[in-house]
N, C-alpha and C positions, 0 to 999 in steps of 0.2 A: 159539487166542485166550487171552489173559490171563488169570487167573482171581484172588478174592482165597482166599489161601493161607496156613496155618500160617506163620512166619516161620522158621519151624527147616526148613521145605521147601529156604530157602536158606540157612543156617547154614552149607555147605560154598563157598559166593559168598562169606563175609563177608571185609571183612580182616580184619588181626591186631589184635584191641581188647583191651587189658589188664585186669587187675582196676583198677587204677590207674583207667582211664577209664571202669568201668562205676561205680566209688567216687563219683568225681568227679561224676557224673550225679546220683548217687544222691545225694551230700552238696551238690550246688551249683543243682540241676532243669537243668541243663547241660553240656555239657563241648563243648571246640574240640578236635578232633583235624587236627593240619596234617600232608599230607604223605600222606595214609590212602589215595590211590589213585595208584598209580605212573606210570598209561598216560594224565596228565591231557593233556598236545598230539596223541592221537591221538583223544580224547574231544571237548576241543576244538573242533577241524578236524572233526568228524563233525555236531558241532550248528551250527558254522558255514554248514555245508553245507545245512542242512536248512530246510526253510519256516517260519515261524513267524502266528501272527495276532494281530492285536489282539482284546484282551480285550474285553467288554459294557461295561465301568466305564470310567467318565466320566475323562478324561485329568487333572483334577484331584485325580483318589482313583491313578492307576496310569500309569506310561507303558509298562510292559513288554508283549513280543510274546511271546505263550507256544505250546507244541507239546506233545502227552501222549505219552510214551514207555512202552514199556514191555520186557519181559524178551527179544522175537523182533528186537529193531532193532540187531542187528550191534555192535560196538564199545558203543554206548550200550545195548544190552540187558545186557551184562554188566556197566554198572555198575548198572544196574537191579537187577539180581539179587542185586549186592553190599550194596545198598543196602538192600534187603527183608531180606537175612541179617542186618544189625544189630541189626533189630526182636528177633532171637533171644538174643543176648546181651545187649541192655540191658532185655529183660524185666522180669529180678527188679528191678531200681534202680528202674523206675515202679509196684512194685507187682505182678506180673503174672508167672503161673508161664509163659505164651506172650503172645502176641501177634498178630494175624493181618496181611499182608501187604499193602497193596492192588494193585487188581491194573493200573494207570499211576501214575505219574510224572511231574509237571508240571516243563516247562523253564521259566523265564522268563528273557528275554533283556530288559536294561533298558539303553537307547541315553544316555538322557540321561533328567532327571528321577529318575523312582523312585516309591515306594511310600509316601505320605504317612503319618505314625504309626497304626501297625495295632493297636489293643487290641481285643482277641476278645472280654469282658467289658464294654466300653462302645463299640461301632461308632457312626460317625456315623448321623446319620438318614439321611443323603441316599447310604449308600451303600448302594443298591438290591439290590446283589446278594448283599452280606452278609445280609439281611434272610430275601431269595430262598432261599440255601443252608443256614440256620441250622438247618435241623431235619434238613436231610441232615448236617451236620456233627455233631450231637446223636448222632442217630442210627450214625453211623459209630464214633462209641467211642475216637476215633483219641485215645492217649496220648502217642505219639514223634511228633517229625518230625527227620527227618535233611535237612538242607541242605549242598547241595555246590556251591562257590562256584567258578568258573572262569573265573576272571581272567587277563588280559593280564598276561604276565611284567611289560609298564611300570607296573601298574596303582596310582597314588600317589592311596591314602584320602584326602590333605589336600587334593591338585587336584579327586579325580573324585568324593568324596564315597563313597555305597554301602553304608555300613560298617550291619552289623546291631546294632543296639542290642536288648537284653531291658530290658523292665521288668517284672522276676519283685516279685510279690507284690502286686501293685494289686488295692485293695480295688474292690466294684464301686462303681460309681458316681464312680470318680477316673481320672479324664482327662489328667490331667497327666503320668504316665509318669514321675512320680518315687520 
C-alpha cells in the first residue's frame, strides 16, 4: 500500500527538470513545463479505461468524475512516481530542504463544464466540502502541486474552454481573481 514518503524516495522517477524550470518556479510561484512525459497516449488510453466517480460537490461548484491513483497502477503508477519525484527537485524553489510525497493522486476527468473559480483563500460559503477538508488541507503542509493535463491531440482552448488560469497574489478577502 501506498504510503506518504520523502520525495527524493522518488528523485530517480522524476523527469528531466532543469535549473531553468526550478528558477522559473522559484522567480514566478509557477512554471509550465510542455512535453515532460513522453508515454502521454499510453497514459491516456489507461485512464480512459479506468472507472471514474462523481465527486460530493454540488454540480454547480464541479462537473469532474475523479479516480485516486497511485504508485502500484501499472502505466499510471509510473507517472505517479514521476510525479512524487518532482516534489524533490523543486523543493529548494518553495522554500524547503525536502518535501514529502503523498501517498495518491487525484485524476479528474472533466466531460463538459468545469471547475467554477477556485480561490483557496476566499471559498464560497456554499462550497461544503471546501469547508469540510480545510483543516485536513491545513494540516497536510502541502506546498507544490504538479498538474498534468491530458488532452486530446484535437483539443482547441477557444472551442472547449479548460484552460488553468492562476491568480497568484490575491489578498484575502478579494474574490475577484484579479
Amino acid at each position: 500500500m501506498a504510503e506518504i514518503r520523502p520525495s527524493s524516495c522518488y528523485a530517480g522517477h522524476a523527469p528531466a527538470i532543469t535549473d531553468a524550470h526550478v528558477a522559473a518556479l522559484e522567480a514566478k510561484d509557477y512554471v509550465v513545463i510542455d512535453g515532460l512525459f513522453p508515454r502521454v497516449d499510453e497514459l491516456r488510453q489507461a485512464l480512459d479505461d479506468a472507472q471514474y466517480r462523481k465527486t460530493m460537490q454540488s454540480e454547480s461548484i464541479r462537473t469532474d468524475r475523479v479516480r485516486w491513483v497511485t504508485e502500484e497502477d501499472g502505466v499510471v503508477g509510473d507517472t505517479v512516481r514521476a510525479l512524487k519525484g518532482l516534489g524533490d527537485r523543486f523543493a529548494p524553489a518553495v522554500g524547503y530542504e525536502r518535501v514529502d510525497a503523498p501517498s495518491k493522486c487525484m485524476v479528474a476527468r472533466y466531460e463538459q463544464g468545469g471547475y467554477r473559480t477556485h480561490l483557496d483563500h476566499d471559498p464560497p460559503s456554499d462550497d461544503d466540502l471546501y469547508w469540510l477538508w480545510k483543516s485536513s488541507r491545513e494540516q497536510s503542509g502541502r506546498v507544490l502541486t504538479a498538474i498534468l493535463y491530458l488532452t486530446d491531440p484535437d483539443f482547441d482552448a477557444c472551442l472547449h474552454g479548460g484552460c488553468l488560469r492562476l491568480f497568484l497574489g490575491c489578498a484575502d478577502g478579494d474574490a475577484s481573481g484579479e
